[in-house]
N, C-alpha and C positions, 0 to 999 in steps of 0.2 A: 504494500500500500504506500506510494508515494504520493509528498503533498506538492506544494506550490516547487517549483524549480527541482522537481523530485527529492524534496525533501522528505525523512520519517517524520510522521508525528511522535513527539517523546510521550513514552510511560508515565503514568503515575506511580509515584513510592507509595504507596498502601499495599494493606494486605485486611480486603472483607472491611473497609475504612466504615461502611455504613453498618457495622453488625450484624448484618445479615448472618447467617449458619447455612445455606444451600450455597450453589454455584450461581454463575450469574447468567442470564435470560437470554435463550438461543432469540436473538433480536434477526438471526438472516430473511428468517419468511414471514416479517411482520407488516407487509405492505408497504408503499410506496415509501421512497426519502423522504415525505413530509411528512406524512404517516408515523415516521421511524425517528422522526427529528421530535414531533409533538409528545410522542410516548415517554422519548429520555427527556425528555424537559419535565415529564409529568413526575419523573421515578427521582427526577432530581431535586426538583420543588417538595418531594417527600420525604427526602435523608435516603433515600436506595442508590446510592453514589453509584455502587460497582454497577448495577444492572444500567444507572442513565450512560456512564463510559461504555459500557457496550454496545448500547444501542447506536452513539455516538460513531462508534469505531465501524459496526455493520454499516452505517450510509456511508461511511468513507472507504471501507470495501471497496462500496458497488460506485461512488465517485468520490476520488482521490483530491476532486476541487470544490469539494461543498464548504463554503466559510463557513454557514451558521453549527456546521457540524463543529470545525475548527474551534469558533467560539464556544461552544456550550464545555467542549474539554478544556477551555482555558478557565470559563468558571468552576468548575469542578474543583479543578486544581488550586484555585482562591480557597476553597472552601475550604482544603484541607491544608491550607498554610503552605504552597509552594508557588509561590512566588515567581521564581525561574523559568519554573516549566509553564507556567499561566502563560508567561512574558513570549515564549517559543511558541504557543499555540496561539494566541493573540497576535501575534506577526505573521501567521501564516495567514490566517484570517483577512488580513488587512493586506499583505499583499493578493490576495483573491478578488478584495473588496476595496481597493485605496480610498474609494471614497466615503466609505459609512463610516460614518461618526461614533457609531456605537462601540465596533469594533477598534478605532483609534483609542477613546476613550477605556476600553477596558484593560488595551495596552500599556496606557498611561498610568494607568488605575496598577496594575501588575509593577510596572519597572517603581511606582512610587513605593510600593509595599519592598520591593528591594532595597531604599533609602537611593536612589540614582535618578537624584531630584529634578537635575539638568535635564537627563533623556524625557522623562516622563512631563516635563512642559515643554519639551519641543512636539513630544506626540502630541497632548492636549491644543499646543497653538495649531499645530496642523488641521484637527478637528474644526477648530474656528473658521481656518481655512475656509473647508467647507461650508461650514452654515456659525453664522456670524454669533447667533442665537443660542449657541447651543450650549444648554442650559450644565451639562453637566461637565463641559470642558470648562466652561467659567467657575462652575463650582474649584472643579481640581487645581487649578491655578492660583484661585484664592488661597486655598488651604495649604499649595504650596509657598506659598509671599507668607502666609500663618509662619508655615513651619520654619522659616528665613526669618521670622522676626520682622518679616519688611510687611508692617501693618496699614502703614499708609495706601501704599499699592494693594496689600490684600482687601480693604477698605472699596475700594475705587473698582475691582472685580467683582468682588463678591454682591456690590449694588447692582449690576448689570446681572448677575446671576438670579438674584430675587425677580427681579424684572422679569428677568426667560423665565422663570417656573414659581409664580405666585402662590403656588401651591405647594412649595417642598421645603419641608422644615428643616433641612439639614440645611439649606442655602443662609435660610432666614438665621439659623443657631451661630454660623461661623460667621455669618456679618457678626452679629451680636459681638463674638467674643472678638474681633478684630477693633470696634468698634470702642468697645471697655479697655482697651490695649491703649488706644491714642486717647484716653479721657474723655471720650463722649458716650458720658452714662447715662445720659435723658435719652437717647436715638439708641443705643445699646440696652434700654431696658423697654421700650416699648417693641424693638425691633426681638427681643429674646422672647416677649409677651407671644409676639405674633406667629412663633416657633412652639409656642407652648398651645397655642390657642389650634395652631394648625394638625396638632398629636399633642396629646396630654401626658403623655408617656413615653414622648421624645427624650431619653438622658442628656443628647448636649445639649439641647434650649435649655431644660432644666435647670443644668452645668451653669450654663451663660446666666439666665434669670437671676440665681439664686447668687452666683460671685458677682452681680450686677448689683445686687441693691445692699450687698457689705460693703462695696466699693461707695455707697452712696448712704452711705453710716445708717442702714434702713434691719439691721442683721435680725431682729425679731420678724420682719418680713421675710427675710430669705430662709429663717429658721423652717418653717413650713414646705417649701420647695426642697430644701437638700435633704430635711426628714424622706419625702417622696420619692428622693433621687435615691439613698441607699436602699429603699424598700424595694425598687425597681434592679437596681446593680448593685447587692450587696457586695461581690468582689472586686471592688475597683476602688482601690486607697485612694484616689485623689476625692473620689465623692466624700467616702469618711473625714477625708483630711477638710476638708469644706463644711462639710457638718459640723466637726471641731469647733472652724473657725466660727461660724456662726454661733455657737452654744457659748464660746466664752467673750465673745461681745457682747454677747446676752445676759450674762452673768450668772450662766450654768456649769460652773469650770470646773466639777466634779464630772458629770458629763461628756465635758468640755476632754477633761481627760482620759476617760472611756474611749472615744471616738478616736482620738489620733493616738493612743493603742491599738487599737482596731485598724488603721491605716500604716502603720507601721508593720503589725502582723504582717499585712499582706503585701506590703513592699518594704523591704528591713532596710535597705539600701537610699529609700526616698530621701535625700537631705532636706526636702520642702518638710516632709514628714516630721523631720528629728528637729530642724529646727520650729516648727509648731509648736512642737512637744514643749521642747527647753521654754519657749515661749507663756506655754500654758502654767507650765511649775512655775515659771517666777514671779507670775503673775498671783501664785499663791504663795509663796514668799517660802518654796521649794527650793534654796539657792542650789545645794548642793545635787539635788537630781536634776535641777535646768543647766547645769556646767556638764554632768555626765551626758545630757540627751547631744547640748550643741558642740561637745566636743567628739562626738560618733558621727554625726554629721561632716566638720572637718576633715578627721580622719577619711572621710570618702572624699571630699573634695576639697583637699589643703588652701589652704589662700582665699577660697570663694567669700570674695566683697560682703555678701550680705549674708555670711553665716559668721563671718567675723564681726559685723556689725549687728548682729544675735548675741552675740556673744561681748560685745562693749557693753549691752543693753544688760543683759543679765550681771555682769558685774558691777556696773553701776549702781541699777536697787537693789543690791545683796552689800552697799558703799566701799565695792572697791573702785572708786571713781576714776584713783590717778593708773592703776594697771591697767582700766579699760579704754583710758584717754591715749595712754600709749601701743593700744590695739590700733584703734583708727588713726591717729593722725596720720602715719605712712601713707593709708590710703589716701587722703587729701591731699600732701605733699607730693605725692608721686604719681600722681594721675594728672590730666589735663580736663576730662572731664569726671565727675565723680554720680557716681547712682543715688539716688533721690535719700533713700534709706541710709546710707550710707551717709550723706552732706548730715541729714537729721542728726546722726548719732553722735558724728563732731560738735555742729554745734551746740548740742547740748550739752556734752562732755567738756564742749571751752570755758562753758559757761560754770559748771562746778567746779572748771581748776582755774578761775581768774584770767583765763585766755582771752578775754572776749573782744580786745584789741583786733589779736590778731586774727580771731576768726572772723570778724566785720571784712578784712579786707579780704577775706575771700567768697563773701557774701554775694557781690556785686558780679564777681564772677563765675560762680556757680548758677545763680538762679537766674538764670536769663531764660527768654517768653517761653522755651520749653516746658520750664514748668509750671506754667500755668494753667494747671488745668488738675481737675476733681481729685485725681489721683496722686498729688505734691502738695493737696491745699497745708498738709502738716508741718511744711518747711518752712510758709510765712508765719506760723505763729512763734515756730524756734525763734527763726531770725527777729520776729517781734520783740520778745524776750531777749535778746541779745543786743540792742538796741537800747532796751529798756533800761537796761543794766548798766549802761556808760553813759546813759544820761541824753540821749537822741531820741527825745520824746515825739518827735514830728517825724522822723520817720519811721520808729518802732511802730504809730497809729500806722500808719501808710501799710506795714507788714501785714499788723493786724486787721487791720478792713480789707485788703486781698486776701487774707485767709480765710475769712469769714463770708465775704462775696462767694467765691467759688466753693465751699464747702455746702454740699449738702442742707437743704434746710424743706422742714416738712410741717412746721408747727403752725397747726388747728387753731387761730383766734376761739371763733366758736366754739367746735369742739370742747380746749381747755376750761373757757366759761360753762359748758354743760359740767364737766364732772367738777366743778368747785361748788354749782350752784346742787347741782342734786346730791352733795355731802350736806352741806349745809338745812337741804329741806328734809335730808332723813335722821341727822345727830342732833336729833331736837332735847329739849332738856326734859319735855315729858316722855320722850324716849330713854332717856337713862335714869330716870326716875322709875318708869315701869320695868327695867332687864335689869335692874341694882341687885346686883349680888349673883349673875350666873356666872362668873368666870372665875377665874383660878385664885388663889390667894399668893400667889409666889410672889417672891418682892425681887425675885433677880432680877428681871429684865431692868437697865438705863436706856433707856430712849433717849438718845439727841439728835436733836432737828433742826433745819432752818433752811435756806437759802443754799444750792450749790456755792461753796467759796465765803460761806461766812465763818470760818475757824471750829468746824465741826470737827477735822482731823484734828489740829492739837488739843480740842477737849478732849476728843477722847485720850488721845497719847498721855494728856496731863493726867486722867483722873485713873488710868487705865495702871499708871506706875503705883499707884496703891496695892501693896499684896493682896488685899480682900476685893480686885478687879481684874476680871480678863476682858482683852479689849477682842473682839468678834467684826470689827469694821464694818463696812456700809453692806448690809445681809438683807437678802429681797423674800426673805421667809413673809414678812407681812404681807407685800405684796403680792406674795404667791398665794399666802391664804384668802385673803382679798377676790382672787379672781377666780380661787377653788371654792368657796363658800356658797355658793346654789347649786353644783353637784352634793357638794359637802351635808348640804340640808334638806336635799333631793328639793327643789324649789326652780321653778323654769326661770322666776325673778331675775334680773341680774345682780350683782353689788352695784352700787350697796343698798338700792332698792328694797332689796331682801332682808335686810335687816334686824327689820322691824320683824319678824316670821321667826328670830333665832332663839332657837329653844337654850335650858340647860344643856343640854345631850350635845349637842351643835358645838357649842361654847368651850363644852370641855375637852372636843376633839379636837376644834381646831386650836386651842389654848396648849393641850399638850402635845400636838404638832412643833410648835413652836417652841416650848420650852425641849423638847427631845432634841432638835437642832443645834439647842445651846447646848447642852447636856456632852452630843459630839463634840462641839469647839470647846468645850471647857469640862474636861468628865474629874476634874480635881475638886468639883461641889466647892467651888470658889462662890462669894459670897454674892457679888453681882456681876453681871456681863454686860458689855455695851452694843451696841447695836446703831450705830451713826448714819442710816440711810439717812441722806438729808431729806428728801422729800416723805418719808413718813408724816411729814407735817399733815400730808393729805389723810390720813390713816387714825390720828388721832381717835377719834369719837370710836372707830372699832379697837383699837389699844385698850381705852379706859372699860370698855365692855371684856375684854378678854382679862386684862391686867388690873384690876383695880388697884393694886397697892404698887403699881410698878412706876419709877421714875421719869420726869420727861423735863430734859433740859433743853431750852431752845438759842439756840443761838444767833446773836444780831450782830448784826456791822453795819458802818452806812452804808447808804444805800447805792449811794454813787461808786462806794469802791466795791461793794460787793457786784453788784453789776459790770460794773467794766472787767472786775476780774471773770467774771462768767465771761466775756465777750474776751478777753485776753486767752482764755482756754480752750485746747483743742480737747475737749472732751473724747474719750475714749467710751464711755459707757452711753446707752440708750438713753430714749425719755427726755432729752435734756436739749430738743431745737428748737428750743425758745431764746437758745444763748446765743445766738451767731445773728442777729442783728437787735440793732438799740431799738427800735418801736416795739418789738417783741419781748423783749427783755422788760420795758418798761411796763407792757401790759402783763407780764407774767409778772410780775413782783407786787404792782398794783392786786393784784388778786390773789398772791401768799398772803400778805400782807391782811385783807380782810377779812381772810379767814382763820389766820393766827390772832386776831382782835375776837372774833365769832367763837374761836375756843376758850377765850379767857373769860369768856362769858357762860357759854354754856358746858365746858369739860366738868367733871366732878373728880379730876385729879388737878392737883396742883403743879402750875408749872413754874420752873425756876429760869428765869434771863438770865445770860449769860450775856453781857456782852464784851466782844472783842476785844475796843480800845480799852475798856477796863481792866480785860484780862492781863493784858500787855503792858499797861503801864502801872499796877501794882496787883502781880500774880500773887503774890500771898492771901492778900486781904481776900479775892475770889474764888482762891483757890479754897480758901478753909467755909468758904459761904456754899460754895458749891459741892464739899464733902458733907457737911452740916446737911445740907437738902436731900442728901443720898444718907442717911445714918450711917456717916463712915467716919471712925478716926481720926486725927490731922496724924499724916506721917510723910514726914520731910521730904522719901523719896520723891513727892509730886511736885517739888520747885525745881527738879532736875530730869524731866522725862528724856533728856537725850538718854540717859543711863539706863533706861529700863527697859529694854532690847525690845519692845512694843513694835510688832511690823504695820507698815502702814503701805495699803498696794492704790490708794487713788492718787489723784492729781498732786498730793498735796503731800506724796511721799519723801522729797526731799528739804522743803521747810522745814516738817516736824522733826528733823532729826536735829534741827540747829537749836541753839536756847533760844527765849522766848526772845523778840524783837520789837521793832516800834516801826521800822520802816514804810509798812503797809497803810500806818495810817496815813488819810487826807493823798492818797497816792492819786487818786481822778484829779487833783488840784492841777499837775502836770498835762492834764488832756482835756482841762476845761475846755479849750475852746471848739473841739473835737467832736463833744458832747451833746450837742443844743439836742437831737432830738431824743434822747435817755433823759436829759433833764426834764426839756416839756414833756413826756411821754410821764413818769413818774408824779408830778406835780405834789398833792401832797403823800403822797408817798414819800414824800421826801423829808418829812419831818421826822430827827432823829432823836432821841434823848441821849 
């Protein structure tokens, strides 16, 4: 049987590849070559590999120049991972047939599965060739320019590829992810939607989606997608490794850690993987198994940029600052251009070791219009900070209104007014009047609350350096009971609507939900734990239902500086885009604010002000008012929390390790002019005691 230029057709390496246990199917007397073609297409579209090959091979028998036969042995041979021989029957094909596209195309599709990038888009461009259109040579070329990093070009194909085939989700997915590659995450998440919408069960829109809206600080929505995505591909670590990420932006980093175990399992080698991992532990203040994950990581890929700048990052919040500072600098010294993550870790690392001279003068030359865009917005806020610090108050604002312009922002005017006002219309006072006395009697739980950025971190660290304190940091156990409580109370109501329906039974589950949690963080039956989520503010009225004897200190700052410091921070955690612009900022604080006044009215626990500039400029006198509010002690340790090895993993982890300071106060003074619409935005809000 010879093919094109008398050529053989090559063998398949199998043996019975389909499982079959009989021989395979006398195909000689099955009726005509199309007859003979349709049958092995049938046997192949069913897993009977060996019986469609043979059927395949009897029409080349009886003619030795049948392409479609040729094709169907080259797909065959896809199927079973051979690559090579696909590529030798797919040329035979296409020389029979130079001008079908299809056969080009599966050519290309073959030499690309060999990694022989070049051949395989000179075949795809040939296809073009022929029809200008053709939907799946645009695809391959994209995904080629994908696999080349050259996303711009894969960008500018892959639109012309949706275009040919408005119906194929694989077209629509790899725009997506080209699309999230150059920072356009507004048209890379409607364009990923439209992948999803097209197959629901599509993995890579999925993929695309769900890395699409972390990229756009949205990770409680992508949580839900990449849940779907492992359900669908549980063995494919990068999905896990995305679920990861999604779960510990979420602030499920127990989970969080589950999953990129999981993703590790199945690729031990992934250095995306290990350095997650290291990630995820330090983020729990895991120093020493986040130096073992990112140094197994290196070990695979010595030198790589951003596992070494995993690795600056982890020794930094574990305060080895100046080891980590002498990680990266080389890389900025000795590069001309430096990676995004990479420029970050410097200059923050300058700025802990008094560099900050000299990392300004590299400022101007690294960030140039490249990075301007969704996926760097974290670099204007460093540089902000950096700025800030040497006293370049007018351009440090300049940083921070570009970082804050292109950073993501999602925040509900309305929406946030519904759930302030339906707290307020359900934590009525003849509401705790009637449920008085169904919750727990435990006096552990300290509750401190207030404002993102109003000195919630060093309350806690201060009060936390007391031996009768474990400090438990910003813990969303409330809010998770919060939005389990109408399952919880079998009730279709929502929260907090429901409320009012909460039995004893209800109260004391979900009461000792929450105290079990502490119980893990603190199982040394220490006398109180802290719990610093600042916005529990919102949560109060169901605290004082679950907690009645438990403490709540609120903590104030002004308002101007507490704000602009919201607006100075690149927030890492959810919940919180209200912060990246001043009229948002202003209306969200106007509405803590009235409802922190609405508690002091209607709570039936007492709460204890704390504030700030107080604490700062005569810590003793607050310190022993605010142990007194908590039946604690005075003991000394608490004028010195640097000493009391207390971790701290939010924003606010490198202040609190300094002693207490005065800096921060009246610091908006420096951006008055900067300010007008946070000031009018605020108005009396602004009134501070």
């Amino acid at each position: 049987m010879a093919g094109p230029a008398g050529r053989q057709a090559p063998w398949m390496r199998h043996s019975r590849v389909d499982g079959q246990t009989g021989g395979t199917t006398d195909m000689t007397n099955a009726g005509t070559d199309n007859e003979r073609l349709e049958l092995a297409d049938l046997h192949q579209g069913a897993g009977r590999l060996q019986e469609a090959e043979a059927g395949y091979r009897a029409v080349l028998a009886d003619d030795p120049e049948n392409a479609d036969a040729y094709n169907g042995l080259g797909l065959l041979a896809m199927r079973i991972g051979q690559h090579d021989v696909a590529g030798q029957l797919f040329g035979m094909a296409v020389e029979l047939a130079p001008g079908d596209t299809v056969f080009l195309c599966n050519q290309g599709t073959a030499l690309y599965g060999e990694s022989r990038l070049d051949e395989a888009r000179a075949v795809f461009e040939q296809a073009l060739a022929h029809d200008e259109h053709c939907a799946k040579a645009l695809l391959n070329i994209g995904i080629i320019h994908k696999a080349r990093r050259e996303y711009a070009q894969a960008t500018e194909v892959l639109n012309r590829a949706v275009v040919a085939a408005p119906r194929d989700p694989d077209a629509f997915a790899n725009l997506a992810e080209a699309l999230l590659e150059i920072g356009q995450h507004d048209s890379a998440e409607n364009i990923a939607r439209a992948a999803v919408n097209l197959d629901n069960r599509h993995v890579l829109g999925l993929f695309a989606l769900a890395s699409t809206l972390v990229a756009l600080a949205r990770p409680q929505e992508a949580l839900a997608w990449a849940k779907r995505l492992v359900r669908y591909a549980p063995g494919e670590a990068r999905f896990h490794r995305l679920l990861a990420e999604c779960l510990a932006h979420s602030g499920g980093h127990e989970q969080a850690y589950r999953e990129a175990r999981k993703a590790i399992a199945l690729a031990p080698e992934d250095t995306a993987g290990l350095g997650l991992m290291a990630e995820i532990l330090a983020g729990q203040g895991e120093w020493d198994q986040a130096q073992d994950a990112i140094e197994r990581a290196l070990a695979l890929k010595p030198g790589d940029d951003q596992l070494v700048s995993i690795k600056a990052r982890v020794l930094e919040r574990s305060g080895r600052k100046a080891e980590a500072f002498e990680l990266v600098r080389p890389l900025i010294e000795n590069n001309a251009t430096v990676a995004p993550g990479t420029l970050g870790a410097y200059l923050t690392l300058a700025r802990r070791m008094g560099e900050q001279k000299q990392a300004a003068e590299i400022v101007d030359r690294a960030m140039s219009g490249r990075l301007a865009s969704r996926s760097h917005y974290g670099l204007y806020f460093t540089a902000g900070q950096l700025y800030d610090d040497i006293g370049d108050y007018d351009r440090a604002f300049d940083f921070f209104r570009r970082g804050n312009e292109i950073k993501p922002r999602t925040y509900d005017r309305a929406f946030a007014e519904k759930q302030f006002d339906a707290v307020t219309t359900t934590f009525t006072k003849a509401l705790f009047e009637r449920l008085s006395g169904i919750g727990s009697d435990s006096r552990r739980p300290i509750f401190i609350v207030g404002m993102p950025r109003s000195g919630t971190s060093l309350t806690e660290q201060v009060i936390a350096s007391h031996p009768g304190v474990t400090a438990a940091g910003e813990l969303r156990e409330i809010q998770s009971i919060a939005n389990a409580l109408p399952d919880l109370m079998d009730v279709t109501t929502p929260y907090p609507e429901c409320v009012p329906e909460l039995t004893r039974e209800s109260a004391a589950k979900a009461a000792g939900q929450y105290l079990d949690f502490l119980a893990e963080l603190a199982p040394d039956e220490t006398l109180r734990v802290t719990d610093k989520m600042p916005q529990n503010f919102m949560h109060l009225g169901l605290i004082a239902l679950l907690f009645p004897n438990a403490r709540i200190i609120h903590c104030n700052r002004n308002p101007l500086d507490t704000c602009l410091s919201c607006y100075f921070q690149n927030f890492a955690a959810s919940g919180l885009q209200f912060a990246y612009d001043q009229d948002n900022l202003a209306h969200y604080y106007r509405h803590y604010r009235r409802l922190m006044a609405y508690w002091r009215e209607a709570l039936p626990l007492s709460i204890h002000e704390l504030h700030y500039e107080r604490l700062v400029s005569d810590p003793e006198l607050e310190i022993r008012r605010m142990l007194e509010f908590c039946d604690l002690p005075w003991d000394d340790a608490c004028l010195d929390h640097t000493r009391s090895g207390v971790r701290t993993l939010t924003a606010s982890y490198d202040q609190v390790r300094q002693p207490i300071y005065t800096k921060s106060k009246q610091r908006w003074r420096h951006y008055k002019k900067h300010l007008k619409p946070l000031i009018n935005g605020l108005g009396e809000a602004l009134a501070f005691e």
